[in-house]
C-alpha positions as CSV (number, residue, x, y, z in Angstrom):
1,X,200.8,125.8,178.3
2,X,198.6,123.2,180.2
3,X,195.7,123.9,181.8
4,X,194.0,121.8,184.6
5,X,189.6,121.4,184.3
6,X,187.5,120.7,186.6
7,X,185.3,117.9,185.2
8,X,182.3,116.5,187.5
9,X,179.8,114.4,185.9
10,X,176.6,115.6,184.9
11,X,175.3,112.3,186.0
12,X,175.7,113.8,189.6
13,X,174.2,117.1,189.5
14,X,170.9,116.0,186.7
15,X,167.6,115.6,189.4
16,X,166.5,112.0,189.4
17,X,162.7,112.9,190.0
18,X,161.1,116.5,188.9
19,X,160.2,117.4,192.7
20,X,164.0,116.8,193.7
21,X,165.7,120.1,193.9
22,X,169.1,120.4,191.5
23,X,172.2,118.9,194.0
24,X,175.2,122.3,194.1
25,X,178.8,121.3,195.0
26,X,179.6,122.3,198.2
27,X,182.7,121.0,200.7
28,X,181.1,120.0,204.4
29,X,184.3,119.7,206.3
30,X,183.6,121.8,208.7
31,X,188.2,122.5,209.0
32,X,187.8,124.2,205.8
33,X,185.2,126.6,207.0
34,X,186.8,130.6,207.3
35,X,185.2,130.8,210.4
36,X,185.9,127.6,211.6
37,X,188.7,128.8,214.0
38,X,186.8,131.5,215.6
39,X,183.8,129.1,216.3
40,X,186.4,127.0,218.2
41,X,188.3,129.5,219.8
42,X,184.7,131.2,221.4
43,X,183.9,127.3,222.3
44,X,187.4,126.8,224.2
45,X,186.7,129.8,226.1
46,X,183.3,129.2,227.1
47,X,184.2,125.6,228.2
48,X,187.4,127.3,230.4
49,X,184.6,129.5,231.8
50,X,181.9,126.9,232.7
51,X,184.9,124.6,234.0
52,X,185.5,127.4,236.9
53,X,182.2,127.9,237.3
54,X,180.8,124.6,238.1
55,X,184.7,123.5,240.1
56,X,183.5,122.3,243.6
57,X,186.7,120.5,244.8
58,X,185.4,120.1,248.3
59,X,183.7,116.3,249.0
60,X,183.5,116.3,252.4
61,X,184.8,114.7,255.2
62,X,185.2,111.6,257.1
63,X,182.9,111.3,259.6
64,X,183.3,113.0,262.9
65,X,187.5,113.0,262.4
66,X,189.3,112.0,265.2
67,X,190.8,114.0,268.4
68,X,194.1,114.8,267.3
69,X,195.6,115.9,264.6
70,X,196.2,113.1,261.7
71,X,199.4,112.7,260.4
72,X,199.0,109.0,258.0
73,X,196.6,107.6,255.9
74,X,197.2,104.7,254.5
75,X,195.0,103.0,251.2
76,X,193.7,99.5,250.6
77,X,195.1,98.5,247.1
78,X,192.7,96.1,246.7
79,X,189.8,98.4,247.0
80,X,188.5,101.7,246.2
81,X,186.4,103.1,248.7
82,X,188.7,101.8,252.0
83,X,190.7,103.7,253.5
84,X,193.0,103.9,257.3
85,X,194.2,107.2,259.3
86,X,196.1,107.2,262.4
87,X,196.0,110.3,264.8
88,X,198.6,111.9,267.0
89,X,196.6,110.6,269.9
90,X,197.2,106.6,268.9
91,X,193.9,105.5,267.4
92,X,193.9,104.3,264.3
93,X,190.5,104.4,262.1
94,X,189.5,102.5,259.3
95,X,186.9,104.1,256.7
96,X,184.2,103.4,254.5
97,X,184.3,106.2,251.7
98,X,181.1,105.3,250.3
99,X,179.4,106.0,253.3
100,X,182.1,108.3,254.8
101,X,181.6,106.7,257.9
102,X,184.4,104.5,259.9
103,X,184.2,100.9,260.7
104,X,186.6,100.2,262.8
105,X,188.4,102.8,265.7
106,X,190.5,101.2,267.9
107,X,193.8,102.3,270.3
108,X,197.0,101.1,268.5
109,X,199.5,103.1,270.4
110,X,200.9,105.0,273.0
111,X,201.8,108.5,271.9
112,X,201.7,109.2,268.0
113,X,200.5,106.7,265.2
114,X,204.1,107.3,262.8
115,X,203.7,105.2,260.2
116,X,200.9,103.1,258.7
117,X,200.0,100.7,255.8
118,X,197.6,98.1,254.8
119,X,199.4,95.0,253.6
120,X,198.6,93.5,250.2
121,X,197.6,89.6,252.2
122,X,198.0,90.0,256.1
123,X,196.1,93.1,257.3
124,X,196.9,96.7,258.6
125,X,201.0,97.1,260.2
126,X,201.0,100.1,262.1
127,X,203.7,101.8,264.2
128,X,204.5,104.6,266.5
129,X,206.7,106.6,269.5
130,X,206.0,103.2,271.9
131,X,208.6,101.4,270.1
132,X,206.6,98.7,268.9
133,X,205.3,97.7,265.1
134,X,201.6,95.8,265.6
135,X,199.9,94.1,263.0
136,X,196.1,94.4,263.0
137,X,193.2,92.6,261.3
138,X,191.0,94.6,258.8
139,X,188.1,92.3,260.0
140,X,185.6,93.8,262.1
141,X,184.7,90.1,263.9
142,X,187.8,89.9,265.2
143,X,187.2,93.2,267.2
144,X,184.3,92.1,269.1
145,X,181.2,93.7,269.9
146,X,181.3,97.2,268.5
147,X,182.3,99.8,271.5
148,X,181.1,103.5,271.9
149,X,183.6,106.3,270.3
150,X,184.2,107.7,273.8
151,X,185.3,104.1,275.1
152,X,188.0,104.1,272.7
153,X,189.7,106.7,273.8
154,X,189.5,106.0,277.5
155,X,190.9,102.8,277.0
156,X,194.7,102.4,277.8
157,X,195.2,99.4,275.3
158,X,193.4,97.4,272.9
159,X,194.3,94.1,272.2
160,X,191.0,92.8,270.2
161,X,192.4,92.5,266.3
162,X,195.6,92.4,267.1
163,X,197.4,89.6,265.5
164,X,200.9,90.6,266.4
165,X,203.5,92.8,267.5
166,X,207.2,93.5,266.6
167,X,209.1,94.9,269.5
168,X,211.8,97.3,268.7
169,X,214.8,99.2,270.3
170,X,213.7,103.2,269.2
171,X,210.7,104.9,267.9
172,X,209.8,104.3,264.9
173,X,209.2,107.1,262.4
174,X,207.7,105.6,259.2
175,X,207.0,102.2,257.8
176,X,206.5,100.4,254.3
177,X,205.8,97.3,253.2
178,X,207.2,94.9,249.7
179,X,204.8,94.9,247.1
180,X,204.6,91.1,247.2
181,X,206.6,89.4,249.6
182,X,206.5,89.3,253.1
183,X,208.4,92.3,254.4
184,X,208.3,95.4,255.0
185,X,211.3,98.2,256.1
186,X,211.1,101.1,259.2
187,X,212.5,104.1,259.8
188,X,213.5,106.0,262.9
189,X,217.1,106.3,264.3
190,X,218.5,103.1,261.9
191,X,216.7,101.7,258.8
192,X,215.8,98.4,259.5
193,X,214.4,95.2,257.4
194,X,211.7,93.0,259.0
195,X,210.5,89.6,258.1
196,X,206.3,88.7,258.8
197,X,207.1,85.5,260.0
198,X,209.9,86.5,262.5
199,X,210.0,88.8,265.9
200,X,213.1,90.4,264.8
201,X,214.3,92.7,262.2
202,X,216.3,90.8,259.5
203,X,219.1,93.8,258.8
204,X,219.7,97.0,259.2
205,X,220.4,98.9,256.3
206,X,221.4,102.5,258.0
207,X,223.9,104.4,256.6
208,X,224.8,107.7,258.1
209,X,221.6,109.4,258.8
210,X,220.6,110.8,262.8
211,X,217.1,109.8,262.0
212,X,215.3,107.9,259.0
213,X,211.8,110.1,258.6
214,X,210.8,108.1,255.6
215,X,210.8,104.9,253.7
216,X,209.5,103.9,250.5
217,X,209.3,100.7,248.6
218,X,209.3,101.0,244.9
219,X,205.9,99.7,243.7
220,X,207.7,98.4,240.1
221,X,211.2,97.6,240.7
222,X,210.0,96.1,244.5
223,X,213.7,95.2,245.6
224,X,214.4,98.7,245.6
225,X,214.1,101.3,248.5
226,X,214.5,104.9,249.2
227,X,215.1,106.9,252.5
228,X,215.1,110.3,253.8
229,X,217.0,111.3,256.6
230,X,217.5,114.6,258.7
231,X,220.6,115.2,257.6
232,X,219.3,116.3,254.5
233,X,219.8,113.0,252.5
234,X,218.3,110.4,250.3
235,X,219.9,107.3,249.8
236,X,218.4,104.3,247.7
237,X,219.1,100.9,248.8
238,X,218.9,97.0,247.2
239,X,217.5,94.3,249.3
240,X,218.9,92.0,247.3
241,X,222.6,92.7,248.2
242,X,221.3,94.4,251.7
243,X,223.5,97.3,250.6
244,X,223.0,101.5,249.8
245,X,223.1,102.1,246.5
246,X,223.4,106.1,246.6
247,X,223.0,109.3,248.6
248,X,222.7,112.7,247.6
249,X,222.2,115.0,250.1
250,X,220.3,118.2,249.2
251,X,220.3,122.0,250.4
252,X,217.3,121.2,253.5
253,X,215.9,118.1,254.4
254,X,212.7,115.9,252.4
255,X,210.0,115.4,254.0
256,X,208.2,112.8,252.3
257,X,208.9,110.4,249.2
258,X,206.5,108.7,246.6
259,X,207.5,106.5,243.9
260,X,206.0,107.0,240.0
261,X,203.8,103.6,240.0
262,X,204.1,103.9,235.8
263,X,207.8,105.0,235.4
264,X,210.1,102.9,237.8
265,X,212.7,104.7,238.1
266,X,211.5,108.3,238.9
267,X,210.2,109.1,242.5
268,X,209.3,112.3,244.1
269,X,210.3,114.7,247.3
270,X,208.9,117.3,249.6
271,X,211.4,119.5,251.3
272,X,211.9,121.9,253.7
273,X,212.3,124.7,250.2
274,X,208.8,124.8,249.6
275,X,209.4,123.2,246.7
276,X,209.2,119.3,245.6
277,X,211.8,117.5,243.0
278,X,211.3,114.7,240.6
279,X,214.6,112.7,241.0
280,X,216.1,109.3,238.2
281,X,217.4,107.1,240.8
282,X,219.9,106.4,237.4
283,X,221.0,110.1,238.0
284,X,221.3,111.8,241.3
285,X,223.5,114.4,240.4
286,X,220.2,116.6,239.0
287,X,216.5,116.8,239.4
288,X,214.2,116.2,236.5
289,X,211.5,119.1,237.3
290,X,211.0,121.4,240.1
291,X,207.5,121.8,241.6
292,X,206.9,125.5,243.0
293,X,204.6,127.5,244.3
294,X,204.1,126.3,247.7
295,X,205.3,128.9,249.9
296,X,206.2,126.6,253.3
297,X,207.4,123.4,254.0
298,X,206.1,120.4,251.7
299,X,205.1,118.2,254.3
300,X,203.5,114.9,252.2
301,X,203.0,113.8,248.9
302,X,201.6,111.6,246.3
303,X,201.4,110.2,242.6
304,X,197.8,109.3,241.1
305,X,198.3,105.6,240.2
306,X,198.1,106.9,236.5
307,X,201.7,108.5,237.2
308,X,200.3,111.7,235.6
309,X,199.6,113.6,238.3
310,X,201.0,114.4,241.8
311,X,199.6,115.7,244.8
312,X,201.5,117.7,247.6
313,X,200.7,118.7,251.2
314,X,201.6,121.6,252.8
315,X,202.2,123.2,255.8
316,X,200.9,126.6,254.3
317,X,197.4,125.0,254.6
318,X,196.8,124.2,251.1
319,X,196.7,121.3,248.8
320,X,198.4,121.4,245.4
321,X,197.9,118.9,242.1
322,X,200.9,118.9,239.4
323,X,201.2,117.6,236.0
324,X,204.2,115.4,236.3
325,X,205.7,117.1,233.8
326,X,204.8,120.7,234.7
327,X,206.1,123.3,237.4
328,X,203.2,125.0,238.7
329,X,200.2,123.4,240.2
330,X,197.3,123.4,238.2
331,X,195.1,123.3,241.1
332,X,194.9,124.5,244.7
333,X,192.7,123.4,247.9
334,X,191.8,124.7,250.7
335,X,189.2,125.6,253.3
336,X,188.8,128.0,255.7
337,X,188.7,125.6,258.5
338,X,191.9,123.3,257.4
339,X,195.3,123.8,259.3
340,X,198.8,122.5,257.9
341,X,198.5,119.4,255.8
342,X,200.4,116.2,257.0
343,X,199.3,113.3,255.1
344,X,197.4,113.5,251.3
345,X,196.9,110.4,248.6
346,X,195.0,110.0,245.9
347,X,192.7,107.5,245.7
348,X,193.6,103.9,243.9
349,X,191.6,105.1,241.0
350,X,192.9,108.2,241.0
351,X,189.4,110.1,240.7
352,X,189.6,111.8,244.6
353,X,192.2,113.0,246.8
354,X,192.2,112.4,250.8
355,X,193.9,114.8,252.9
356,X,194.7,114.6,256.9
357,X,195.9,117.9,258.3
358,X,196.4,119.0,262.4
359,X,192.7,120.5,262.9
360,X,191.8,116.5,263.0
361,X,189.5,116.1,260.2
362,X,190.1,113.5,257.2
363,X,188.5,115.0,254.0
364,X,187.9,114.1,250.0
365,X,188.4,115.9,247.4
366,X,188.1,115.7,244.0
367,X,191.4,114.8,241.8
368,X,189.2,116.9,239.0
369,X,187.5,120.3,240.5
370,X,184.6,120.2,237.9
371,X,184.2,116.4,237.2
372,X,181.0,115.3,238.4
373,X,180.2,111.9,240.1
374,X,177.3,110.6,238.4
375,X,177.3,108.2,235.3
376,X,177.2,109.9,231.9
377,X,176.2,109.3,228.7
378,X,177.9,108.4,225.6
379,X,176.3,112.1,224.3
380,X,178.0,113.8,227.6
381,X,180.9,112.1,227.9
382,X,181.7,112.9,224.0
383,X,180.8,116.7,224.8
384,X,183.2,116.4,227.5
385,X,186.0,114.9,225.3
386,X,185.8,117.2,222.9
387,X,185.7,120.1,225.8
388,X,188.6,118.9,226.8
389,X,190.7,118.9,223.2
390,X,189.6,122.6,222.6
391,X,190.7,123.6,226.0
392,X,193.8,121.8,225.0
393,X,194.1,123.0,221.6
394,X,194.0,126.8,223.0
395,X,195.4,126.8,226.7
396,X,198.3,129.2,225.4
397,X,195.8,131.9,224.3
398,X,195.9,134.6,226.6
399,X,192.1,134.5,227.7
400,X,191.9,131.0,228.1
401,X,194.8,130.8,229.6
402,X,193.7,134.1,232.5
403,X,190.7,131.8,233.0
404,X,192.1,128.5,233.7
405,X,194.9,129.9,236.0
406,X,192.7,132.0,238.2
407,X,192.1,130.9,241.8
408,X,191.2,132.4,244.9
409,X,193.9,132.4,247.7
410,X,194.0,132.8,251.5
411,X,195.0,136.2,252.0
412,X,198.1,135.1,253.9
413,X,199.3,132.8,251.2
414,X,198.7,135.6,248.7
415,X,200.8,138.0,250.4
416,X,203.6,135.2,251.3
417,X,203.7,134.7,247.2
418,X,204.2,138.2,246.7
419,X,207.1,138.4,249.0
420,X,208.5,135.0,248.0
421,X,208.3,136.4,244.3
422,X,209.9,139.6,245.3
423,X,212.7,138.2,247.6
424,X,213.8,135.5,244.4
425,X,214.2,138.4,242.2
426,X,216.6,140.1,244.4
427,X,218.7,136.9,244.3
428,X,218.7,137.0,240.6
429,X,219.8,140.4,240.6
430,X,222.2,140.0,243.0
431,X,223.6,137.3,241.8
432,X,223.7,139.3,237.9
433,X,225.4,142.0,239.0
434,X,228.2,140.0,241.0
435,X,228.6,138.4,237.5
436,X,228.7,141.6,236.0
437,X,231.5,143.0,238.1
438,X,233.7,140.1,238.4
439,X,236.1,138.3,236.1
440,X,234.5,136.2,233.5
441,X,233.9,132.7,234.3
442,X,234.6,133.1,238.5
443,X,231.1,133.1,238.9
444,X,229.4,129.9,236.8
445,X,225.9,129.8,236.2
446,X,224.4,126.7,238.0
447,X,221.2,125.1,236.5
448,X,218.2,125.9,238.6
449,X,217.2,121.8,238.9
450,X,221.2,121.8,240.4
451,X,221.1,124.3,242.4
452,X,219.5,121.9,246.0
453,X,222.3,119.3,245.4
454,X,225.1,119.6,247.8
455,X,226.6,116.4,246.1
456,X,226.3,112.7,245.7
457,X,228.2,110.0,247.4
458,X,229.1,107.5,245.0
459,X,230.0,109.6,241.7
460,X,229.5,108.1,238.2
């Protein structure tokens, strides 16, 4: 029989002086403590608690707004505090976040601003129902003496800035520009390639859609494109071969698309379902997650340039951030004062979120509810960091858990919840007991991320 000894040196334990006390073995890692996990768990829950407590989402807005509702915003890449909005009454206004004040407002259009982007070398491209693209400079000596807010909107036209202007055949409904070359691509009744240095559109790259409402460049892979159309498809295209690559054509029609700036080959929708989809443009025939809890039309949406996050707009009134690779929001904005959201973005680094909705104000948010502005210490920002992991660590327990999810909703978009929640049930049960009480096998059980897909054209 062997038997294992402890053996310590008495070296360790004999006092060196006769005022130093006798040294007892003892194990500081704090892991080992018995209490250890309790101590954490009561720190995870107090963190949850001051989290919610000190969440003010709400920035502020822009300025005065503008006169009409505002249905684009558009970001300066190379900047993070400059930003452009175009309204449904034409102008087009150009912000300074930092001050929240504009610095340029000018006419651009006839009728509705559609579409509208700030190009990564030539300026601002803007376009709208007057059939004509117009490319604008984003400096404010090239607009002249500065004019009075009320002049700009009694003025029919405004030429100062404008550099040039593409004449087209329809009205255009949305507009994007190549990451680095000189072109950009417009929607509207046909899907059309333009070239900076010519008058004319290069191609068109329509293929069997009534009307194009959006186009998106692909921010990674630039040659690559994707539409969506009101006849309820998407369909990728390859400037490179000036060709469609695929369609899929889904149960109601997407509103909006954003590309994943970190993964290439993933992109997002808004539909007409309340919900949004994360699509592979390797694999149409499925979505890769399902983003609920929306309960109207998602009318705009967005990916933080860290890919981790999206943003979605609304025409419920609200504003809702995902995890990419989550379901359910784990935020929601709103005001009482907001009406239906048309245009959101996060900002390029992807600490606020700008929204633009039909009561004609422009307002910033916070990306993070509780995440304060100022500059913190290496002490707070440690605290914070390890906040964070202990929320993480426990976000399944049920109190943290109760405490992170709760929010307070309009009234009407509680109650629409409730009935949405009640009416999806009866489907299920429906659809149960029809399996139930048919032949085995007649009715198939569809995955729910198949379920929108009415097919693809080109199968694999």
């Amino acid at each position: 029989m062997k038997i294992k000894t402890i053996s310590r040196s008495a070296d360790t334990y004999v006092p060196a002086r006769n005022t130093q006390e006798s040294a007892m073995p003892r194990n500081l890692d704090p892991a080992l403590h018995p209490f250890e996990r309790a101590r954490e768990y009561t720190k995870a829950v107090t963190a949850t608690k001051l989290e919610r407590m000190f969440a003010r989402p709400f920035v502020g807005q822009l300025g005065d707004g503008h006169r009409d509702g505002v249905y684009c915003i558009a970001k300066n890449y190379k900047t993070t505090n400059q930003i452009a909005s175009g309204s449904g009454d034409g102008i087009i206004k150009y912000w300074n976040m930092t001050s929240r004040q504009e610095s340029l407002s000018f006419k651009a259009h006839y009728g509705m601003v559609t579409g509208l982007l700030i190009t990564p070398r030539r300026g601002m491209l803007s376009c709208g129902d007057d059939k004509s693209i117009k490319l604008w400079s984003l400096e404010c000596e090239d607009f002249g003496e500065e004019v009075d807010d009320l002049d700009v909107y009694r003025s029919n036209k405004s030429s100062q800035g404008l550099l040039k202007v593409f004449d087209g055949e329809h009205g255009f409904l949305g507009l994007d520009h190549h990451f680095t070359d000189d072109v950009f691509v417009t929607g509207g009744a046909a899907i059309q390639l333009w070239d900076m240095n010519r008058s004319n559109y290069v191609s068109n790259l329509s293929w069997g859609a009534d009307n194009v409402s959006n186009v998106r460049f692909n921010k990674t892979e630039t040659n690559i494109l994707a539409s969506c159309g009101s006849d309820n498809s998407i369909v990728l295209y390859d400037i490179r071969t000036n060709t469609p690559v695929q369609k899929v054509v889904t149960a109601l029609r997407a509103n909006d698309i954003s590309w994943n700036p970190m993964e290439a080959f993933n992109f997002a929708t808004g539909h007409d379902d309340h919900n949004a989809y994360l699509w592979d443009m390797r694999d149409l025939s499925k979505s890769l997650n399902i983003y609920k809890d929306h309960v109207s039309a998602v009318t705009s949406l967005d990916f933080s340039p860290t890919g981790q996050e999206l943003v979605t707009g609304s025409y419920d009134k609200t504003i809702r951030i995902y995890r990419t690779r989550e379901g359910h929001s784990r935020d929601i904005y709103h005001t009482k004062r907001m009406q239906r959201v048309f245009a959101v973005c996060f900002t390029t680094d992807s600490r606020y979120i700008l929204s633009g909705s039909d009561d004609a104000n422009v307002r910033l948010w916070r990306a993070n509810a509780s995440e304060k502005s100022n500059v913190k210490s290496a002490r707070e920002q440690a605290k914070l960091n390890y906040d964070n992991k202990l929320k993480e660590r426990y976000k399944y327990m049920p109190e943290v858990r109760r405490i992170a999810r709760h929010r307070h909703l309009p009234i009407v978009v509680k109650k629409a919840l409730q009935i949405k929640r009640v009416e999806l049930e009866s489907l299920k049960k429906r659809e149960e007991n029809n399996r139930r009480n048919t032949r085995e096998g007649s009715v198939p059980r569809v995955p729910e991320k198949e379920k929108h897909i009415r097919g693809t054209a080109i199968k694999e």
